[in-house]
N, C-alpha and C positions, 0 to 999 in steps of 0.2 A: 579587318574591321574599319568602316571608314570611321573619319573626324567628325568628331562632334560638330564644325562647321561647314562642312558635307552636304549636301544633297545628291536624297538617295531614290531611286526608285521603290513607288509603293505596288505595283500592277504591274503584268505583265501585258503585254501589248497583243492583240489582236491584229488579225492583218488590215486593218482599216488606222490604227492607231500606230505611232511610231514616236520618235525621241522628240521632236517638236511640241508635241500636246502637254501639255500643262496637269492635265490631270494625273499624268506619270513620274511626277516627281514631289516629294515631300514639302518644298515649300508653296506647291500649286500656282509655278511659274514656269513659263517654256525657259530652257538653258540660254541661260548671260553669261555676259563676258565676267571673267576673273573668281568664277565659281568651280567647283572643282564636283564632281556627279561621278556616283557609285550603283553599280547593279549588282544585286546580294543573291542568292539563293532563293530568298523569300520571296520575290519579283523578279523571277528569272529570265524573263525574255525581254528585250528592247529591240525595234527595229528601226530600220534607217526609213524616212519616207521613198513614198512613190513617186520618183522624180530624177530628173536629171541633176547631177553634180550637186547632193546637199551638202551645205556644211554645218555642222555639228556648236551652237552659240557657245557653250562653255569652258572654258580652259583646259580642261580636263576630264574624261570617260575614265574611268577602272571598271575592270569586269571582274568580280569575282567569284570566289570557286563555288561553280556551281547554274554562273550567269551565261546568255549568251546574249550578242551583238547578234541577230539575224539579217543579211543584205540583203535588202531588197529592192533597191534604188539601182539606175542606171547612170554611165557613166563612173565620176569616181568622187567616193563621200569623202569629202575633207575634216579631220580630226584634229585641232591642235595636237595635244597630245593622247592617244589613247593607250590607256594602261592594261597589259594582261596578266593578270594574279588570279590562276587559278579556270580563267574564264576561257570562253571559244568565239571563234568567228565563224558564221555556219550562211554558205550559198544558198541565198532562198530567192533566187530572180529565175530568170525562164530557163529552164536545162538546155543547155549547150549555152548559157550566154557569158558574159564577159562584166564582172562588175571588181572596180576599183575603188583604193584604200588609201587615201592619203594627207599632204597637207602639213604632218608634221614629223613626229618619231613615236615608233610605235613601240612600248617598253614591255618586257618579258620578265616578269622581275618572281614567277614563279608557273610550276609546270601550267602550260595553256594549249589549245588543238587549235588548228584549222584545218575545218570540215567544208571542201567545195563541192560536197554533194557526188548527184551522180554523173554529172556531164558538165557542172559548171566551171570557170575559172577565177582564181581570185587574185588578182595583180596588186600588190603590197609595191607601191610608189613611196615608202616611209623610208627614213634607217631608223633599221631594229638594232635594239640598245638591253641589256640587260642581261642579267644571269641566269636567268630560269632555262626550262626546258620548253622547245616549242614543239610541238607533236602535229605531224600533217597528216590527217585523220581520211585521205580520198577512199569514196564508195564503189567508183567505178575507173572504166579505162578512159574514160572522156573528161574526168575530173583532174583538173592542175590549181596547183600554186605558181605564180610565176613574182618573184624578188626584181625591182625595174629600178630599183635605188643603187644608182653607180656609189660607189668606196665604202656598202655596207661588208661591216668585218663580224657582225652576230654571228658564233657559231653553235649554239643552243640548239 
């Protein structure tokens, strides 16, 4: 359950709408600095924009159970920190392509998947930290996760 001083997502995003837009989050502000942003069940989808190398304005992303992070940006999205409680990271860029996760520490702090689809790759430039379970969910034989963080010791 996020904090009561949280902002949370109220909509789930369509492929034209993504974590920038203002109208996806409860205080009807695009993400600032030192704010901490929660995706629930109830607004389950959040996407990254269409664009090269976004980076994500607010301190903090949690996904939780139930939510997904959809990539759909090229290059690599930068996250301070992003939290997975629950939640997934799911390949939504052009099959066979290559899209990147990085910027800070990616925490697992309970069971979460990532899904790179059928043919995608999903390069996690983060150290992952946490105790949960990460579950790598591929659909086909062309789908990777590839870990690009020297001295990460995650074994979840």
């Amino acid at each position: 359950m996020p904090p009561a001083n949280g902002v949370v997502s109220t909509v789930s995003n369509s492929r034209l709408q993504d974590w920038s837009n203002e109208a996806v989050w409860s205080d009807s502000l695009a993400p600032g600095a030192g704010k901490a942003y929660f995706v629930n069940g109830r607004a389950p989808l959040l996407r990254t924009p269409l664009e090269t190398n976004p980076v994500f304005g607010g301190a903090s992303l949690m996904l939780l159970e139930g939510s997904q992070l959809r990539l759909q940006h090229s290059g690599t999205a930068n996250v301070p920190e992003l939290v997975l409680n629950g939640g997934e990271l799911v390949f939504d860029g052009v099959e066979g392509g290559n899209v990147g996760l990085g910027g800070g520490t990616l925490s697992v702090t309970n069971e979460s998947r990532i899904a790179p689809g059928n043919s995608g790759t999903i390069s996690i430039q983060s150290q992952i930290t946490g105790e949960g379970v990460l579950v790598i969910a591929a659909q086909g034989e062309g789908a990777t996760v590839a870990v690009n963080y020297r001295g990460n010791t995650f074994t979840g």
